[in-house]
Each structure stands twice: as C-alpha cells, then as structure tokens.
PyMOL commands that place a pseudoatom at each C-alpha (Angstrom):
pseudoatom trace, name=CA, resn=UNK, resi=1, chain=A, elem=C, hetatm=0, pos=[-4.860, 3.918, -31.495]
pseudoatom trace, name=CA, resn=UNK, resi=2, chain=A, elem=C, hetatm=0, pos=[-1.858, 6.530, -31.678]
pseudoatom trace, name=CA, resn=UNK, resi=3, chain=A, elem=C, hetatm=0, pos=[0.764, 5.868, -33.320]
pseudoatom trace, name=CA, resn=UNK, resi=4, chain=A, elem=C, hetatm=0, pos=[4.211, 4.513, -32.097]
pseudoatom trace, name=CA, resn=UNK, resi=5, chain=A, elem=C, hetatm=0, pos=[6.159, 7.300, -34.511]
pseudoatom trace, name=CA, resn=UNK, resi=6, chain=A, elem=C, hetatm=0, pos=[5.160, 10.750, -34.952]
pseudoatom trace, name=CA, resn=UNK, resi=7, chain=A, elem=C, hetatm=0, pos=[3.496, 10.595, -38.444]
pseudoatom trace, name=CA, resn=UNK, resi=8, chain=A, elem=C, hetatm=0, pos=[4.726, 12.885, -41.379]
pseudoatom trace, name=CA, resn=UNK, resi=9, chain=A, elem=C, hetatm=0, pos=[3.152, 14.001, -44.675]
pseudoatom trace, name=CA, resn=UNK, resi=10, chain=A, elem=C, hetatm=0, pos=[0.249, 12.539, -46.202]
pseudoatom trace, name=CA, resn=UNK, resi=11, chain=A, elem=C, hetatm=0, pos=[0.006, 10.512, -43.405]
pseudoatom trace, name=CA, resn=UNK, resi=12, chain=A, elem=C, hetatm=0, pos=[0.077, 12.723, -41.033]
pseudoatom trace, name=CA, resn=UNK, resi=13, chain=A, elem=C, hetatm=0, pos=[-2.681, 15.341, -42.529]
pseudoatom trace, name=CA, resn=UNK, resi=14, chain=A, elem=C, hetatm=0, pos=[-4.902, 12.307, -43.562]
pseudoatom trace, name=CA, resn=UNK, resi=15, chain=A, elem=C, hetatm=0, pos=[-4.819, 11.500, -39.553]
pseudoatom trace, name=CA, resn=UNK, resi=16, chain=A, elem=C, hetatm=0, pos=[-4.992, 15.126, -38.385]
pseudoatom trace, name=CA, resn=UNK, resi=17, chain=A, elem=C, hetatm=0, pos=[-8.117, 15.302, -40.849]
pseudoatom trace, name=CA, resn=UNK, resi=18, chain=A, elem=C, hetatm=0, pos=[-9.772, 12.359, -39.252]
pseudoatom trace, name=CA, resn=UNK, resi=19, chain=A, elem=C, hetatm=0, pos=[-9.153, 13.065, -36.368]
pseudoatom trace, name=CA, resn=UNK, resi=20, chain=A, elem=C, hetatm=0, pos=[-9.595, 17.051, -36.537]
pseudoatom trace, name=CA, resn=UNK, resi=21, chain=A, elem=C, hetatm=0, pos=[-13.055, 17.485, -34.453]
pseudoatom trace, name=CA, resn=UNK, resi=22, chain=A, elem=C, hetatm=0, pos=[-11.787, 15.546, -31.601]
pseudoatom trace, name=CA, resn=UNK, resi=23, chain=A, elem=C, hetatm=0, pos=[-9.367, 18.826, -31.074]
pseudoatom trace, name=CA, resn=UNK, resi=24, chain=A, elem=C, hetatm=0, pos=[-5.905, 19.450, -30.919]
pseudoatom trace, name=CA, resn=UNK, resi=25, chain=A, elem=C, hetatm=0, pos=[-4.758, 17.426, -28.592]
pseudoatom trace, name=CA, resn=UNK, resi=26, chain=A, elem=C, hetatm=0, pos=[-6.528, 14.556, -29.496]
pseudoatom trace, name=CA, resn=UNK, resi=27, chain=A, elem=C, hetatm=0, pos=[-5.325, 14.482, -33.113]
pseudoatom trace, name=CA, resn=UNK, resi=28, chain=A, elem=C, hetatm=0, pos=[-1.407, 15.305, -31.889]
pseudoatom trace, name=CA, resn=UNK, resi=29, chain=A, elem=C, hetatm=0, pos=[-1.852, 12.290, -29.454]
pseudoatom trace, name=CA, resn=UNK, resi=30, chain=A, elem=C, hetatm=0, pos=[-3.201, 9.959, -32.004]
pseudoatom trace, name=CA, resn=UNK, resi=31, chain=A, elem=C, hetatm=0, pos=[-0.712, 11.292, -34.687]
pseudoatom trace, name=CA, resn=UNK, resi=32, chain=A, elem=C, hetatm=0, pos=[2.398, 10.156, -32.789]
pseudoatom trace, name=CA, resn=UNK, resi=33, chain=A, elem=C, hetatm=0, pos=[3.012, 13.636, -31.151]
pseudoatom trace, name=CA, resn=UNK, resi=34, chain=A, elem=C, hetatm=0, pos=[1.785, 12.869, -27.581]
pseudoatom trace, name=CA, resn=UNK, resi=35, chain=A, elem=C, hetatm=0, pos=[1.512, 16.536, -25.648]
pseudoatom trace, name=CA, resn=UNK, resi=36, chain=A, elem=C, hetatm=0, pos=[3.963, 18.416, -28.383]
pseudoatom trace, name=CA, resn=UNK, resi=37, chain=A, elem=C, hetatm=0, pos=[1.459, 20.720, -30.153]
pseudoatom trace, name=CA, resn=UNK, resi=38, chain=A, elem=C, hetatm=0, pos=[4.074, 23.120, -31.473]
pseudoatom trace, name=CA, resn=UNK, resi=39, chain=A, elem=C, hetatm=0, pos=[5.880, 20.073, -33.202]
pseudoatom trace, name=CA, resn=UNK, resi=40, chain=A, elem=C, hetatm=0, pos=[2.492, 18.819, -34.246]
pseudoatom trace, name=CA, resn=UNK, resi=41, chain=A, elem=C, hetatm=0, pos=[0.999, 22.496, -35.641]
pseudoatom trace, name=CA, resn=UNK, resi=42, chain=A, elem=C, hetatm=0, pos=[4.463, 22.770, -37.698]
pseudoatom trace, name=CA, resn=UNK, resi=43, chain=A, elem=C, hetatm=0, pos=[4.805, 19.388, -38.684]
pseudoatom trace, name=CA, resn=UNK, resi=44, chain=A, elem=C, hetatm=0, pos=[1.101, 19.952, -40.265]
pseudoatom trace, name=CA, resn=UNK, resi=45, chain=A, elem=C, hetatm=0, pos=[1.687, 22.976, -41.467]
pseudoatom trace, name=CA, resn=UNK, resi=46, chain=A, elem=C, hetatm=0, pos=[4.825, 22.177, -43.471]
pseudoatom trace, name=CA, resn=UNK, resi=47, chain=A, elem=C, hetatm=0, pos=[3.229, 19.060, -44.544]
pseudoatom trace, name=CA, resn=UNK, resi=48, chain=A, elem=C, hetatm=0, pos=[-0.168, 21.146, -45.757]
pseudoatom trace, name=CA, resn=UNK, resi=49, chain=A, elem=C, hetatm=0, pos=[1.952, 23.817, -47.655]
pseudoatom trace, name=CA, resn=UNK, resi=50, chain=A, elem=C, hetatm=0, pos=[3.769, 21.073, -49.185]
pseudoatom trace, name=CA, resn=UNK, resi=51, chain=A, elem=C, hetatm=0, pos=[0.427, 19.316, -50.427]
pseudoatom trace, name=CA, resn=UNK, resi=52, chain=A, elem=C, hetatm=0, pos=[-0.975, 23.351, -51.729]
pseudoatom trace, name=CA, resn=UNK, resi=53, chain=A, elem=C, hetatm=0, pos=[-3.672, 22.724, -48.785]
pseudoatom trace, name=CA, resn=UNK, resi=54, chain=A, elem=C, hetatm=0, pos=[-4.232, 26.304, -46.668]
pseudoatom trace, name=CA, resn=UNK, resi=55, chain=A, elem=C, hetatm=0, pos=[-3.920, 25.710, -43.209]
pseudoatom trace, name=CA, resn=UNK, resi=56, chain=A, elem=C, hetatm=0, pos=[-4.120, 28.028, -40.541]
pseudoatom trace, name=CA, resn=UNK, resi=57, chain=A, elem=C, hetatm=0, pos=[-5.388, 25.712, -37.630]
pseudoatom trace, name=CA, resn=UNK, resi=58, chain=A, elem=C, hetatm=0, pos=[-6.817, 22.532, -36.864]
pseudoatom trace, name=CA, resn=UNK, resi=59, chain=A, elem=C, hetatm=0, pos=[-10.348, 23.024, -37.977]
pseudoatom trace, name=CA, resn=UNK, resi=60, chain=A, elem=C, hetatm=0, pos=[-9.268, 23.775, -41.716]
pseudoatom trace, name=CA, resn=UNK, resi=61, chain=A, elem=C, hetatm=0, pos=[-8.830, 20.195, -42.311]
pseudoatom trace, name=CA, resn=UNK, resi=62, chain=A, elem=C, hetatm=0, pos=[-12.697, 19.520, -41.049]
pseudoatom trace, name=CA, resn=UNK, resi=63, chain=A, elem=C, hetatm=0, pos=[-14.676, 19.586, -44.609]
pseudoatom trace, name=CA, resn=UNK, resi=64, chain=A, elem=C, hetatm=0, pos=[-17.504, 18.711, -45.637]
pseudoatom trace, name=CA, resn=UNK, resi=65, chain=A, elem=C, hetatm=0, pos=[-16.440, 18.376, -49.138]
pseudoatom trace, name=CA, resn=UNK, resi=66, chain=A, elem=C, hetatm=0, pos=[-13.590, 16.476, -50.575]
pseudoatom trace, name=CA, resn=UNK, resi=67, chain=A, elem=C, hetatm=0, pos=[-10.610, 18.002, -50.896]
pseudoatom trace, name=CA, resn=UNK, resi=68, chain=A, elem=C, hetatm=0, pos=[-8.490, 18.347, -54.260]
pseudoatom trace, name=CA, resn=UNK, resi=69, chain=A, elem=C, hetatm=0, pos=[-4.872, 18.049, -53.934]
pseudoatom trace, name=CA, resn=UNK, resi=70, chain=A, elem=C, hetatm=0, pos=[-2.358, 19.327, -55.739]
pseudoatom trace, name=CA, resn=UNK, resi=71, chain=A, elem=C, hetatm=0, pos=[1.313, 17.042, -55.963]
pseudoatom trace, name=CA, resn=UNK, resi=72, chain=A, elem=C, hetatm=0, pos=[3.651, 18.512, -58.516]
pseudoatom trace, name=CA, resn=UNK, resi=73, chain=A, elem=C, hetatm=0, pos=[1.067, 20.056, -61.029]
pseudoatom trace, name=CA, resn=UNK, resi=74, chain=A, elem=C, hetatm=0, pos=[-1.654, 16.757, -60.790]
pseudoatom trace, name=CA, resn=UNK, resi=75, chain=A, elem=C, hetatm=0, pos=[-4.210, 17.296, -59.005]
pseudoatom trace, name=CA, resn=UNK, resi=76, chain=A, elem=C, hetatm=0, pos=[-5.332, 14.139, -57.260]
pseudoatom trace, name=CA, resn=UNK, resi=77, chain=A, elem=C, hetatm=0, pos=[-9.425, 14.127, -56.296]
pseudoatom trace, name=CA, resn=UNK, resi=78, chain=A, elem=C, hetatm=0, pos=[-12.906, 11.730, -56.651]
pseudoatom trace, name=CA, resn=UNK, resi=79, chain=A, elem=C, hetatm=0, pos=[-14.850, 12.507, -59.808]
pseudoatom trace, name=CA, resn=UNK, resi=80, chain=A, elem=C, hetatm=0, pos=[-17.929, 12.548, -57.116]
pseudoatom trace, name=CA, resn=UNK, resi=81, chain=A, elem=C, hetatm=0, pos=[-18.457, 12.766, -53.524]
pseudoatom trace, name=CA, resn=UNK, resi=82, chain=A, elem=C, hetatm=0, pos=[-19.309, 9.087, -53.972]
pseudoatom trace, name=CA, resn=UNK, resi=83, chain=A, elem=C, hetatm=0, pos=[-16.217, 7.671, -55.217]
pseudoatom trace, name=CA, resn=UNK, resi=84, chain=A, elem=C, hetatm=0, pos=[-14.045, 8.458, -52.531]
for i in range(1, 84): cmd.bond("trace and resi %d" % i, "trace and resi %d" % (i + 1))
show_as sticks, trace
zoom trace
C-alpha cells in the first residue's frame, strides 16, 4: 500500500530498500512520491548521506547483506544475519 505522505528519512530508505527490485517507480509510488522521481531520488539521497549509506541509484539499497548504519558516531547493526 503507498503511503498517504511522501515518506522521509529512515522511513523512507527502509521503504525504498524493500521495495528497491520492484524499480523506481514502484518504490517512489509506494513511498508517498506517486510519479515525482526527481523528488524521490533527492529525497533518498539526502536521507542516505545523512544515514553515511552511499547511494548512487536505486539498486544500491538491494543487499544481500545487512547493512551497518552509522547515526552520530554509533553504529547501529545485527550481531548476525540472524538477528535482524
């Protein structure tokens, strides 16, 4: 279901992740952006710099391994790939 307000932050990278191999537009729709993928790209990008994660397009976010984060000098990640 998309959302009814165009998602920001962790919010919005933790639903551009999950939704990252459905493509571009997909993810944008579902993230509250609707057909806006130049407010979407620099929304994600601003929120991806902010979190230390390098972004360049869309399919960064689609990992296979968690991802550590970085929020003022913590870093925030699962001791294992099975305590997510």
């Amino acid at each position: 279901m998309a959302s009814p307000t165009r998602l920001t932050g962790l919010d919005l990278v933790d639903c551009a992740r999950a939704n990252a191999k459905q493509g571009i537009e997909t993810a944008a729709n579902l993230c509250g952006y609707g057909t806006d993928l130049e407010g979407f790209r620099s929304q994600l990008k601003q929120a991806c710099d902010h979190m230390r994660i390098e972004f360049h397009e869309l399919s960064d976010l689609i990992k296979d391994q968690p991802v550590a984060v970085s929020l003022d000098g913590v870093i925030v990640e699962p001791d294992s790939p099975g305590e997510l």
